[in-house]
C-alpha positions in Angstrom: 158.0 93.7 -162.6 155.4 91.1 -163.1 156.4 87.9 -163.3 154.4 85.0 -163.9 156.9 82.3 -164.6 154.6 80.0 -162.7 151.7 80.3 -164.6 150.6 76.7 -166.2 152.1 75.9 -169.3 151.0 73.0 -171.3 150.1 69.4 -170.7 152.5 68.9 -168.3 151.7 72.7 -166.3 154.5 74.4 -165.0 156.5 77.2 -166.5 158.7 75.7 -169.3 162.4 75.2 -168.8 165.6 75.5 -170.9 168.8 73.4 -170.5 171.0 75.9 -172.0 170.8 79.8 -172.7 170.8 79.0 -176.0 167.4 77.8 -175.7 166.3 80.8 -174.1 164.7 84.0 -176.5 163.2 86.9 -174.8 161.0 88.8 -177.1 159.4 92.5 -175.6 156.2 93.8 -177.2 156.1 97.3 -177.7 153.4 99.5 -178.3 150.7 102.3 -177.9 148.5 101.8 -174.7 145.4 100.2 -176.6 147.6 98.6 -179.2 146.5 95.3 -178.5 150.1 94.0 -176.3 148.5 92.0 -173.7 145.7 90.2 -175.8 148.4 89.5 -178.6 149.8 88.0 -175.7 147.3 85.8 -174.3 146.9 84.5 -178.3 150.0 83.8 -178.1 150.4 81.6 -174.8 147.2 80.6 -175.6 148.5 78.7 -179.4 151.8 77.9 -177.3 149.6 75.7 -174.9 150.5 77.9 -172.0 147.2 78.5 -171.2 143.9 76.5 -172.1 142.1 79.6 -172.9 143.0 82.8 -174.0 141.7 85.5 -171.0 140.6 88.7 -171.6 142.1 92.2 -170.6 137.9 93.8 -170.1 137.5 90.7 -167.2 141.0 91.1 -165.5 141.8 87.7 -166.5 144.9 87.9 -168.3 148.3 86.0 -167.2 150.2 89.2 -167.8 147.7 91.7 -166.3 147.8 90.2 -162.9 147.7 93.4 -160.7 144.3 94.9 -158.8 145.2 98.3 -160.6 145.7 96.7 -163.8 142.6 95.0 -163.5 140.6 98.5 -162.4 142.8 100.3 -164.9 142.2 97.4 -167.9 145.9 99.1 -169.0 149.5 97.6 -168.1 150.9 99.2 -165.6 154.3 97.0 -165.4 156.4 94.8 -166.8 155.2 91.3 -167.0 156.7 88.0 -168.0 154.9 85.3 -169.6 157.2 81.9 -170.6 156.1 79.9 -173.2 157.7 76.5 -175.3 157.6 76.4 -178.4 159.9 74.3 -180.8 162.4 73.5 -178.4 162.4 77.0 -177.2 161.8 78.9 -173.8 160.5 82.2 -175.1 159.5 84.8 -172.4 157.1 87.0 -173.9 157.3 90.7 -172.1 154.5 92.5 -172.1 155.2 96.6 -171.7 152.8 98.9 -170.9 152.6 101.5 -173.2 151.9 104.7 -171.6 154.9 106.8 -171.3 154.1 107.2 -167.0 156.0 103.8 -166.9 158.8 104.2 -169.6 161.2 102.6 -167.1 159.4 99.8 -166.9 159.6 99.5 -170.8 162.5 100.1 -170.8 163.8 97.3 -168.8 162.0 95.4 -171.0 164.1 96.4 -173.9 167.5 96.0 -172.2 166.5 92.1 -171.1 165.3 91.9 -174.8 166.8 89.7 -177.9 164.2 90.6 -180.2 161.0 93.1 -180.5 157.4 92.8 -181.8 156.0 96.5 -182.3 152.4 96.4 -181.6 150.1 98.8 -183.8 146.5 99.0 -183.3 144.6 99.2 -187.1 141.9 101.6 -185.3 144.6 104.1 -184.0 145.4 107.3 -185.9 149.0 107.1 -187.9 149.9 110.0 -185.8 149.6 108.1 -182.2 151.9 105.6 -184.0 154.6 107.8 -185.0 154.4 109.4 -181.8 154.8 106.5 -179.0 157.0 104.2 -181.3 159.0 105.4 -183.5 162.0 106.6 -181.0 161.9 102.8 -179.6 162.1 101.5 -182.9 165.3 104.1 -183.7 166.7 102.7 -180.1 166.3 99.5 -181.0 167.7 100.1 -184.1 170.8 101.3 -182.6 171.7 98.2 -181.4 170.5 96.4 -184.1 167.7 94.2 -182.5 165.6 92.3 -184.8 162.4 94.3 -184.9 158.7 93.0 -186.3 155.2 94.7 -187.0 151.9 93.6 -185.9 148.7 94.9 -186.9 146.3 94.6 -184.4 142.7 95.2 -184.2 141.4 94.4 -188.1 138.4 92.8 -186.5 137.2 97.2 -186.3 135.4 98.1 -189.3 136.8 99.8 -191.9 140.2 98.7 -191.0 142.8 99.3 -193.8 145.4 96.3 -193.5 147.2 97.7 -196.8 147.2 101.3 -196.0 148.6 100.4 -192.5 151.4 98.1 -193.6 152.1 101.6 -196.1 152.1 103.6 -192.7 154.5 101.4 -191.1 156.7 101.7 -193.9 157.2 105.2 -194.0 157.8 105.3 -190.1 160.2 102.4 -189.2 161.3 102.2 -192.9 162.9 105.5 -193.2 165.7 104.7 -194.9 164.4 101.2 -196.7 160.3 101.0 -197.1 161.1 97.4 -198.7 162.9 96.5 -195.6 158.9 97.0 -193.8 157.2 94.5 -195.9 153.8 91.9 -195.0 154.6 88.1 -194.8 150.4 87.7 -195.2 147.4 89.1 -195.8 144.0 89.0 -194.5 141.7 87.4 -195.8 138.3 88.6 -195.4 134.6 87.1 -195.1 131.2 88.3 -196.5 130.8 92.1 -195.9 128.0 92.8 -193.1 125.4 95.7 -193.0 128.0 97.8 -191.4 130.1 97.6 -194.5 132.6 95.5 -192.7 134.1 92.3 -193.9 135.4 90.3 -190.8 138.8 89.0 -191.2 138.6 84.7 -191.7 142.1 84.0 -192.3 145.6 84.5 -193.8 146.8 83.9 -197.1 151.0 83.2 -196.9 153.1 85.6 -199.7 155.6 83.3 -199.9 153.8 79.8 -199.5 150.9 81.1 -201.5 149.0 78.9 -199.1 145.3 80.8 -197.6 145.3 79.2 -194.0 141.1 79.6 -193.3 140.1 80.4 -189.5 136.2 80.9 -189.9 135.0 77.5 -189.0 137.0 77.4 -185.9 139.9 75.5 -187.1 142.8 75.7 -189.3 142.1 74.5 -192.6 144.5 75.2 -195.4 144.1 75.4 -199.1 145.1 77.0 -202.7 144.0 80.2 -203.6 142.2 80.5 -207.0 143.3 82.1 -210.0 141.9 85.2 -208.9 143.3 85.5 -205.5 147.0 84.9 -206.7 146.2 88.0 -209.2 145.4 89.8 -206.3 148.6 88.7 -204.0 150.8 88.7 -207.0 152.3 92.5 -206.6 152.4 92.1 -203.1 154.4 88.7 -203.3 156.4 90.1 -205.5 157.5 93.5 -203.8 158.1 90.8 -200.8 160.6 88.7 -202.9 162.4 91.9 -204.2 163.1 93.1 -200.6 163.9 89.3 -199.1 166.6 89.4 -202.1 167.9 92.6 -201.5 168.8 91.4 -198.5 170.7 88.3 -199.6 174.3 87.5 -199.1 173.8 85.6 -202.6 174.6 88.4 -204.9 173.4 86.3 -208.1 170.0 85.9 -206.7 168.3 89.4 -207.9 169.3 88.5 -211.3 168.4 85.6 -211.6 164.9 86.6 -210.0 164.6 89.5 -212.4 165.6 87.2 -215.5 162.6 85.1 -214.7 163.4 82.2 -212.7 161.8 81.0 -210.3 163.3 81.1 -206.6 162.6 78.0 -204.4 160.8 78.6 -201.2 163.0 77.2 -199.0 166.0 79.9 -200.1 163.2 82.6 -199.5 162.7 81.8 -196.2 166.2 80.9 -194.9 167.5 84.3 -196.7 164.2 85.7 -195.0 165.4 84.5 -191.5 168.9 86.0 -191.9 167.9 89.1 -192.6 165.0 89.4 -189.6 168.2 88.5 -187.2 170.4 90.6 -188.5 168.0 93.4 -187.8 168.0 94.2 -191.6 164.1 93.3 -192.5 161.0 93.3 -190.5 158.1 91.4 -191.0 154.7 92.8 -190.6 152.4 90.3 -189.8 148.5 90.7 -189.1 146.1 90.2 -186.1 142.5 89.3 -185.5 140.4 87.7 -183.1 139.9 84.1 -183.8 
């Protein structure tokens, strides 16, 4: 295994350390080779203040990718380790590689694991997908490891976030599509000459908050009346499933009879039910 628990992190440099293993969360990244594992992690170290600047996987200049083969290869070829802090917390990030020569390697990952994020490329077929992942997620499952999506790769034209989110919910949501539900959506810029709309930010389901990227920095604002008709089913299939999955048995009806359910309640009910391995989150992914 990789690991690169020395790599700078932060201000201070040095790999970040925890006082007590309850300050410890080890989260493994799962996914198709070419899902986008390794630069999600980079992003993420990267916004952690791990490392000053994000590397990339096509100049061998990722934390995780450390190896010579890995750099020839520009593919994971073992487990790596990649510590981060982040609100009090030592997360080790695990990066897997995701073709099925090193499954042992993956494996290990899982086994050292307290949470997953399944990794799914928007520019692979639906078929790779359900082929490399969906026996891990069953695994996981099993144990009941809290489990989220990440769509990857909606920086390719003609990348469907909707109709992949739909995807993912008829392969990891088997049994409870609303359990497989977006937290945000995309929020796209001015379509090019290809006929593709780069992504420019996020726009929160819940907060109903559109955090904008495309100046370089994160500015946040309101959407208008005709964004929130546009986010208004999705919000409201994502309220519906956060409810369903309530210990607060009076909150549906009182949802469905018209009232209004704080925030707050959404997202602490929401939190439950992502570590109880009950509901997972898909989130979305772009180059900033």
């Amino acid at each position: 295994m990789g690991d690169k628990a020395n790599t700078p992190t932060g201000a201070a440099g040095g790999a970040p350390t925890a006082d007590r293993p309850a300050a410890v969360r080890n989260v493994v990244l799962v996914g198709h080779s070419g899902s986008g594992k390794t630069t999600l992690v980079e992003a993420l170290a990267q916004a952690a203040g791990a490392v000053g600047r994000a590397g990339r996987v096509e100049d061998g200049a990722t934390v995780s990718d450390h190896d010579e083969i890995e750099h020839r290869q520009q593919r994971s070829v073992q487990l790596s380790l990649v510590p981060v802090a982040w609100d009090g917390f030592k997360v080790n990030l695990l990066d897997t590689p995701g073709y099925a020569d090193f499954v042992g390697e993956l494996r290990a990952g899982l086994r050292a694991a307290d949470a997953a994020l399944f990794v799914v490329s928007a520019a692979q077929e639906a078929d790779a997908i359900a082929a490399s992942t969906r026996m891990l997620w069953e695994e996981c499952a099993a144990v009941g490891m809290p489990r989220a999506v990440v769509v990857t790769h909606l920086d390719t034209a003609r990348t469907d976030f909707t109709e992949l989110t739909a995807v993912c919910a008829d392969l990891f949501g088997h049994d409870d599509p609303d359990a497989v539900l977006p937290l945000y959506l995309p929020v796209r810029g001015t379509e090019g000459a290809d006929g593709h709309a780069p992504v420019t930010g996020l726009v929160g389901l819940l907060t109903e908050r559109i955090l904008d990227y495309s100046t370089g920095t994160r500015r946040e604002a309101a959407p208008d009346a005709a964004q929130r008709e546009l986010i208004a089913e999705a919000r409201g299939r994502l309220i519906e499933g956060i409810i369903a999955e309530s210990e607060d048995e009076t909150l549906m009806d009182r949802y469905l009879g018209g009232e209004e359910i704080d925030v707050d309640t959404l997202i602490d009910d929401l939190e439950r039910a992502v570590a109880r391995g009950t509901f997972h989150p898909v989130l979305a992914a772009a180059p900033a």
